[in-house]
N, C-alpha and C positions, 0 to 999 in steps of 0.2 A: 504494500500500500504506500504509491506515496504523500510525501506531507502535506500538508497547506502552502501553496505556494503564493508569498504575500508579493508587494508592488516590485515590478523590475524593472530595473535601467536597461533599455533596448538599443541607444544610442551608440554607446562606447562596449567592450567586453568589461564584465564587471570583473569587479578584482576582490572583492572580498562579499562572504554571507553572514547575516544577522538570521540568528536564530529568538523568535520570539515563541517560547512553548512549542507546541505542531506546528508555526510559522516559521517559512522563509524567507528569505528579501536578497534577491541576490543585486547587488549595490554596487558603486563605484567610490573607491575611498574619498579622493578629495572634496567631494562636495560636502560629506557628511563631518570629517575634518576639522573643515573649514568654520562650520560652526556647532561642535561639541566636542566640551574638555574630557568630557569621559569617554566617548569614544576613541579619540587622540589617544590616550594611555590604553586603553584597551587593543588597539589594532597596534600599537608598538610593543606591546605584552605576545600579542599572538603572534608579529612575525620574529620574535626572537623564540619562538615555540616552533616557527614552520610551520603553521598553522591559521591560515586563510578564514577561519567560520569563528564569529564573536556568540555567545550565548548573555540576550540579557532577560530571560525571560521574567526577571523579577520586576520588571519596567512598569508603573502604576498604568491601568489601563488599558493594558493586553499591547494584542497586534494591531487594534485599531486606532491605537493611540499613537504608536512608534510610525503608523503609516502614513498619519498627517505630520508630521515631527519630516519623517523622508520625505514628504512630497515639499514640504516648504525647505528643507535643504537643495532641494534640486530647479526651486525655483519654481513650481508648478502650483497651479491657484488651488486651494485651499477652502472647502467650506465650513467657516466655525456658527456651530447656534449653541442654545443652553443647553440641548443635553449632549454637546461633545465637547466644548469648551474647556471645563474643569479637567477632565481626562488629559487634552492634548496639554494644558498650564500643569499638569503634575510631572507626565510626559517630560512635556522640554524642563522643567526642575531637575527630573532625572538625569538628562543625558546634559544637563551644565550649560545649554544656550543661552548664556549671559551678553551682556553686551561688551563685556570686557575681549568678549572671543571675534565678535562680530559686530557690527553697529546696525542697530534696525533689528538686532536677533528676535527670535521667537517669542520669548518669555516677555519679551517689552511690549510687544506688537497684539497678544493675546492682555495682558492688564493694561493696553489701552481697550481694549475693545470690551471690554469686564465695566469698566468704569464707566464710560459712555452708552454702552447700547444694555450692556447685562443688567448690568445693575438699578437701572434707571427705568427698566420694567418691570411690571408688580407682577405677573405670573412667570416670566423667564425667570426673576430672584428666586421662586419657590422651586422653580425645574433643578436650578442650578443648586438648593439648596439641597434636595432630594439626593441631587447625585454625588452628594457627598460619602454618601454610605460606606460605595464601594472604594474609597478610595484613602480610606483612612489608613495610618496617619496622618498624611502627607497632606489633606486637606487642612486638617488642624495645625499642623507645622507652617503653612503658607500663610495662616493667617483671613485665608477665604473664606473659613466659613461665620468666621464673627463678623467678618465685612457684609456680606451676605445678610448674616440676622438683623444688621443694625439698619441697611437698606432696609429690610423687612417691617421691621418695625417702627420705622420713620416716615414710612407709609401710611403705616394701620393709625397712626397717630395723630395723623393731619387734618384739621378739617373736613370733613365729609364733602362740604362745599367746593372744596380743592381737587376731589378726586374727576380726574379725566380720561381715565384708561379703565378699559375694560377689567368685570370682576363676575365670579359667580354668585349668584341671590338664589335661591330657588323658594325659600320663607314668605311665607306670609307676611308683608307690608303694613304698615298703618294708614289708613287716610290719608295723614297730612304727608306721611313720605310717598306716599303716590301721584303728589300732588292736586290729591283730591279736597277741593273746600266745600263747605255749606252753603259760604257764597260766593260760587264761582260765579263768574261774570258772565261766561260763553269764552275766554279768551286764554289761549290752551297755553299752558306754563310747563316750564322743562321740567321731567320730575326728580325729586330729592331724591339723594344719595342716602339710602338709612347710614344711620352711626356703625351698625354692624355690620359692614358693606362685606369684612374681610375675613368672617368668620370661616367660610363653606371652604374658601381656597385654602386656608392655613390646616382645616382638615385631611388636608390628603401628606399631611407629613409623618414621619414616626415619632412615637414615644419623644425620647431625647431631646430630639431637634423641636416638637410643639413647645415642651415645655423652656426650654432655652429661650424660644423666639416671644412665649408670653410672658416672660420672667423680663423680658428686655420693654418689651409694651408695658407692663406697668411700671416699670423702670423709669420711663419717662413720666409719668404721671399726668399727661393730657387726657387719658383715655379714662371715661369713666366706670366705676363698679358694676356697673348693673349691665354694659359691656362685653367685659371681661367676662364675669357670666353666661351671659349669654354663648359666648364665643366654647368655654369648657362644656355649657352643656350640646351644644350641638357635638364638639366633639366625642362627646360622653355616648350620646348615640351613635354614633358610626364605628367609635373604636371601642366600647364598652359597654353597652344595655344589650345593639341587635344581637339577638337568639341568644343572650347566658345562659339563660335557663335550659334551655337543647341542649348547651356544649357541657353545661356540667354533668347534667344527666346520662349523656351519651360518654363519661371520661373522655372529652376535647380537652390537648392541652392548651390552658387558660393564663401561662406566663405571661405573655402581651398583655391580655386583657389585665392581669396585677397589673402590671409596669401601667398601663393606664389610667385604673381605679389609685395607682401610689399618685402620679403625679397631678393630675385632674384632684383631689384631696389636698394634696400640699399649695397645688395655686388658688385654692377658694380664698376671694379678696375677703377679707377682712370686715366689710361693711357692714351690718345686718343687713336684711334686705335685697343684697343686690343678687342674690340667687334665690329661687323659690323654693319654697316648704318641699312642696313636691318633688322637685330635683334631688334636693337634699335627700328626702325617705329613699327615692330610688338609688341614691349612690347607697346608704345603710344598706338595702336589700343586698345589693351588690355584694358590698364587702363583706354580708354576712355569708350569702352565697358562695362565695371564691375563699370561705374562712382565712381573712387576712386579719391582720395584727389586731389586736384587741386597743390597740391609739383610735386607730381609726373610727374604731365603734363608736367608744366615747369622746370624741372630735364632735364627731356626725348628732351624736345625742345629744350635744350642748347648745350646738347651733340652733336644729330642730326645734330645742325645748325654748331658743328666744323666740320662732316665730310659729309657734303651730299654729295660734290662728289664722293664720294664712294655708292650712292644709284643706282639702278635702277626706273624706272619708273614701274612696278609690282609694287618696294615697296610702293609707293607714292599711291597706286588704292586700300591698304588693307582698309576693311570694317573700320570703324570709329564708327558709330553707326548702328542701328539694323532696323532702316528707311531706307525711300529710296530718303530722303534730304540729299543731298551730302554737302549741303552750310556749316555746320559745319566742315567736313571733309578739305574743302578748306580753310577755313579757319586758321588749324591749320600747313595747308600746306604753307601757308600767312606767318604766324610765323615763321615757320622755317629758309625758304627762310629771312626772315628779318632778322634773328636773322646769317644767314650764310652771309649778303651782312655788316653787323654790321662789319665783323673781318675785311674786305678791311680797310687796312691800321692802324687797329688799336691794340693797345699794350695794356701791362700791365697782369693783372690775373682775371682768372675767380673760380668764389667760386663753388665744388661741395659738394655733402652729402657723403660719404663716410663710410665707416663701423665702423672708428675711428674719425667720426662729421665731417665737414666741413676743406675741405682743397682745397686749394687756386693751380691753374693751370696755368702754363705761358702761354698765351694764343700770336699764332703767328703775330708777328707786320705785315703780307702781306699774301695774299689769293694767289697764284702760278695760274700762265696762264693756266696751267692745269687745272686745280681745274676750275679756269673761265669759262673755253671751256665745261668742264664736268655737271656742273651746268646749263649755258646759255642749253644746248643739253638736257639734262633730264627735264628742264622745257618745254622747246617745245615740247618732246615727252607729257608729263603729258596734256601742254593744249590742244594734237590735242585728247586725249581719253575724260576729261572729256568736251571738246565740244561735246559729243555724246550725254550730256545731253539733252533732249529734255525742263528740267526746269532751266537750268543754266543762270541767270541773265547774260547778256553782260559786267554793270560793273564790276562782279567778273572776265571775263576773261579779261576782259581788267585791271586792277586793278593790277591784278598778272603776266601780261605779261611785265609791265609796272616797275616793281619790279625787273626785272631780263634785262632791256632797256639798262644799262650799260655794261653788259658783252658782248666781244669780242665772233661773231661767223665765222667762214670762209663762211656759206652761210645761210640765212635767208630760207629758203627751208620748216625749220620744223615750225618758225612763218608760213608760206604759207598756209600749211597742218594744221594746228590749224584753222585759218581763212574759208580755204574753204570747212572745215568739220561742223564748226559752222552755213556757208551758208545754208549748204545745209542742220544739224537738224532745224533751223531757217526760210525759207523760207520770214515769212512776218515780217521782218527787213525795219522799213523804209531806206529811203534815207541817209539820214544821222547817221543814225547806220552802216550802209554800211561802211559808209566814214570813220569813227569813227574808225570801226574794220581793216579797209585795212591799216589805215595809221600805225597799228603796225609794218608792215612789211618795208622794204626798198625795189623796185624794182631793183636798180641796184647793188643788194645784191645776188639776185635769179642764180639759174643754168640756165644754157644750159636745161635739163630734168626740169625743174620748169616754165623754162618762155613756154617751148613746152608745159605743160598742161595748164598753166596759159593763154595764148592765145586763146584758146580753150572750156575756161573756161566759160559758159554762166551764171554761180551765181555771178563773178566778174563786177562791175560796170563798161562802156565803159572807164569809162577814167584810170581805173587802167589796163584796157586791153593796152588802147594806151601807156601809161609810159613805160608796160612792152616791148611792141611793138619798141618803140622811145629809149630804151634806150639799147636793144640788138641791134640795128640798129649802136649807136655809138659806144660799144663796139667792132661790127664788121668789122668798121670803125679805130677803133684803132687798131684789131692788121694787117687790111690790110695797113695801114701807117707804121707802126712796120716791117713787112716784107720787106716794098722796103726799110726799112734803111735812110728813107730819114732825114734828120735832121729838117725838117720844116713840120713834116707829117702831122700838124693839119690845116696847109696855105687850103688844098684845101676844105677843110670843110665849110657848112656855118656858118656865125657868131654866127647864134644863138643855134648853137652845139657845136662851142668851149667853149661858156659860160659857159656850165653844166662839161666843161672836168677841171680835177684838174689844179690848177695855178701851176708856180713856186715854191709859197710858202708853197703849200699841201695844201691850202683853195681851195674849190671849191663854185661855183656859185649858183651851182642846188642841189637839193639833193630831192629824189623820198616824203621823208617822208614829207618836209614841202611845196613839190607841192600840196602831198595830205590832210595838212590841210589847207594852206592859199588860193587854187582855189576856187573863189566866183562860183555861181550859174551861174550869167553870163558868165564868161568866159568858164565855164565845159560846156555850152548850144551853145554857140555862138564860140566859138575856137576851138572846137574837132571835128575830121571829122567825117561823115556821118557813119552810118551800113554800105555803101556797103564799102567805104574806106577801114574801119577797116576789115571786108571781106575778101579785097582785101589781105588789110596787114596780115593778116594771112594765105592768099594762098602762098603769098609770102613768108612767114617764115618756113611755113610746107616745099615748092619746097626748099627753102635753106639746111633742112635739112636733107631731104633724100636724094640728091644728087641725080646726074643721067647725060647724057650724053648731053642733053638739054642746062643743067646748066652749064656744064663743057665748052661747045663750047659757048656758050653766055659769058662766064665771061670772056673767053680767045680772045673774041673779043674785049669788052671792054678794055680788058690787052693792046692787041696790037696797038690800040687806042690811049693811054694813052702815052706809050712808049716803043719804041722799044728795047732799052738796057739794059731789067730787067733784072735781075738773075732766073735764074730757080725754085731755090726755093721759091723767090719772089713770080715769079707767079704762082707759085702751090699753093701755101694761096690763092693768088688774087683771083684763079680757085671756091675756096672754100665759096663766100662772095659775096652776092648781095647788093647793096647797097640800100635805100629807095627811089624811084624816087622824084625827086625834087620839083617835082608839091604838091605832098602829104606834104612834110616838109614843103610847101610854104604854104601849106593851115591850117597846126597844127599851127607855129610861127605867122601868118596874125591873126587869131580869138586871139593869146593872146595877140598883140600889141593893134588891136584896141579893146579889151574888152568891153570897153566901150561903144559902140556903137550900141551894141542890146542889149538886153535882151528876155529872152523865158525860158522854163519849157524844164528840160532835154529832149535830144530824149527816154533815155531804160535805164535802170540799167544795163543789162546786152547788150555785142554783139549779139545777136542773136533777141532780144525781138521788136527791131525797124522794123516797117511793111513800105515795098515800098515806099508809099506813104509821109511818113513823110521822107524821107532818098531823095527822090527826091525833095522836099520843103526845105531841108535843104539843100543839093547841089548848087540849085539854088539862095537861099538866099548868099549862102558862094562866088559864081561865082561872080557875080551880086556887091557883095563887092570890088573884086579883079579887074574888071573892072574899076571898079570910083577908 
């Protein structure tokens, strides 16, 4: 077989061969001589050997490097672009074409043409950066590649306004950089350069060189945080989220993908803010997924924990590990939330890593009402999904429900929906898990549309049916005293309803959560009315709230009843509000006075599950009381 036979002088009889690896060059000495020093010794080395054939196959950039190198010794025109340029500039370094040898040599002639045409282009800089790979060290020794990154990033730097040369976008734009207005005129305006113009292009680099070239962008400090960000997460997608999950599953080795989850982490600016929650959970997933260093975790958890209001519930459901044990997953979700309830009320600074070591963050001395409402609502949503778990221990929901018990919400609705989704993956919960998981919730927390399902509810325990029952009852109660304007509204109420209604003071008596831990066994058996009661009470709640003409002329009985000199608007509320008959209230407050006095084994967990029989025995039992 023979070799690769590379460029040959057909002119003259050559007088000597270069061997470049399986390349030949059969050549004429003086030209190549004439301008390289290491040639020179080399071909005075062989003919004191007797020996005609030079070996450099160590030459950076093969045979096609050394073949532009010979063509520009021989005089013959030369094509240089970005990606052969660096090659034939390491090349002629190699073989010594200084200008000391030759004037106008090689090495001069290639860093004019770097400086002027290469470099002064924003995708040839990135070609030319690329191809430094292969060419190390020598690219590093010349000096090209910092020259290079600093081109790079003196670019990405510039005013957006300034940018004239061609870049890739393929993202989604905003309005005003579309140069789209509200009020445009009709008169077509040249569109805006987004700020992140440079993001896509600097994607297509490796590991090393990305982070080198945004370590130099923020170096300069023009470019702002939320930038920057942006700039990691796109690359975050391309070189580290597409398919993890596949490659770990499938054992793909996942080395690159580290080397990118390391440095993508080590460049997160500093700022709050300027990277989203969301991003954030997904590099966590990440590193949980690729088990990297445990910095990282808690990096990622600190940040997280400054801005989770800003999360969604997606983000909080991303894969964690590659199982289908979620209890680690919650766990770090644990963390976080603890790590975000930590900043309520507290100051001073938090330490990050940063790309210039460890710098210290003023961290805010108050967590904002917002931020609270935002938080308390995203964790509800989080526990009514992972309640779907079919293996999720109870103390983990309750654990983490319990974590997030101080924050401020306008309506308990989404604790509701966590609880009666847990019911119903859970079925055989004893009694007292029951009790355990209802009492997260507040009853007189609940909607109008919550306590309507919750009524209805056959996985809810009787007596958190009746709370829900007894305590829409007084609220209904308040606003029909509120509409007559009375200034004594709560006089005609019974006493042991005004109990539960707020004091003077803003203390109140009652409160749903500690009826639902401190009720004994007794009193939940022997004080709460029967299945058909509760029945009843919920025919009653359903006719309240679908309205109808029934209702309408029965309430406006009672109205007229009552008093004749309401206001109209008065009694169009009035119209609207049945009140709980007295008999039924007589028989709830009777079983909690004398508590004492029986004892028995609940009638049902749920309103529906109590059969005739026992519901007619309890009746009579409760009657039978009332009498004596």
């Amino acid at each position: 077989m023979l070799p690769h036979i590379g460029f040959v002088a057909t002119e003259l009889a050559t007088d000597i061969v270069i061997s470049v690896g399986d390349a030949k060059f059969y050549l004429h000495k003086f030209p190549l001589l004439s301008k390289s020093s290491l040639l020179q010794r080399l071909v005075a080395s062989s003919n004191d050997e007797k020996n005609d054939e030079v070996d450099i196959s160590d030459i950076p950039g093969g045979p096609s490097a050394f073949e532009i190198c010979a063509k520009f010794c021989y005089g013959v025109i030369v094509t240089l672009n970005a990606y052969n340029v660096l090659a034939a500039r390491c090349a002629a370094e190699y073989l010594e074409m200084f200008e000391s040898i030759d004037k106008g040599n090689l090495i001069y002639k290639i860093d004019v043409f770097l400086t002027s045409s290469v470099f002064r282009t924003w995708k040839d800089s990135i070609i030319v950066l690329q191809s430094t790979k292969s060419l190390q060290p020598w690219c590093e020794n010349l000096k090209v590649i910092n020259h290079c990154i600093d081109c790079i990033a003196s670019k990405a730097s510039i005013d957006p306004s300034e940018v004239e040369w061609s870049y890739t976008y393929n993202r989604k734009k905003l309005p005003s950089e579309n140069g789209i207005d509200s009020h445009w005129n009709g008169v077509r305006k040249q569109p805006m350069v987004p700020s992140d113009w440079w993001v896509e292009d600097l994607c297509e680099l490796e590991v090393d060189l990305y982070k080198r070239v945004i370590m130099t962008i923020k170096a300069k400090g023009s470019t702002p945080a939320a930038v920057i960000g942006e700039a990691l997460r796109a690359y975050a997608y391309r070189r580290l989220l597409g398919s993890l999950e596949d490659a770990v599953s499938n054992g793909v080795d996942c080395t690159k993908r580290r080397a990118a989850l390391d440095a993508i982490v080590f460049l997160l600016p500093a700022e709050e803010g300027s990277v989203s929650c969301g991003f954030l959970l997904k590099l966590l997933g990440a590193a949980c997924l690729l088990e990297s260093g445990e910095s990282h975790r808690v990096n990622l958890i600190k940040r997280i924990g400054t801005q989770l209001d800003g999360a969604s519930v997606p983000d909080l459901l991303i894969p964690l590990n590659t199982n289908e044990d979620n209890i680690s997953s919650i766990d770090l979700i644990m963390a976080i939330v603890e790590e975000f309830m930590s900043r309520n009320g507290d100051s001073g600074t938090e330490k990050f890593q940063d790309d210039e070591g460890i710098v210290d963050i003023e961290k805010s001395t108050s967590v904002s009402s917002a931020s609270k409402l935002a938080v308390a609502k995203l964790i509800d949503g989080y526990l009514a999904e992972i309640a779907k778990d079919p293996n999720l221990p109870l103390p983990k929901l309750i654990a983490l429900a319990e974590m997030v018990s101080s924050l401020p919400r306008p309506t308990h609705d989404g604790l509701y929906r966590a609880i009666d989704m847990y019911l119903k993956e859970h079925p055989s919960l004893s009694k007292s898990e029951k009790k355990k998981l209802c009492g997260l919730m507040d009853c007189k927390q609940l909607s109008q549309d919550a306590c309507m399902h919750a009524v209805q509810n056959e996985r809810l325990p009787l007596r958190v049916v009746v709370q829900v029952l007894f305590f829409e009852q007084v609220r209904a109660s308040s606003s029909v005293a509120s509409a007559r304007s009375d200034a004594n509204s709560t006089s005609g109420l019974p006493s042991a309803v005004r109990s539960l209604l707020p004091r003077e003071n803003g203390n109140s008596i009652g409160s749903s959560r500690s009826a639902a831990t401190t009720m004994t066994t007794e009193e939940e058996e022997s004080g709460v009315p029967t299945s058909s009661d509760i029945n009843s009470l919920r025919s009653m709640r359903l006719a309240n709230n679908s309205g109808g003409s029934e209702r309408s002329s029965g309430s406006s009985d009672v109205n007229n009843k009552s008093s004749d000199d309401r206001s109209a608007a008065a009694t169009g509320k009035a119209k609207g509000t049945m009140l709980m008959p007295k008999k039924m209230l007589s028989k709830l407050w009777s079983g909690k006075t004398n508590a004492g006095e029986s004892s028995s084994s609940d009638t049902s967990d749920s309103p529906g599950s109590a059969n005739p029989e026992e519901a007619k025995s309890t009746q009579s039992r409760i009657t039978w009381r009332s009498v004596s």
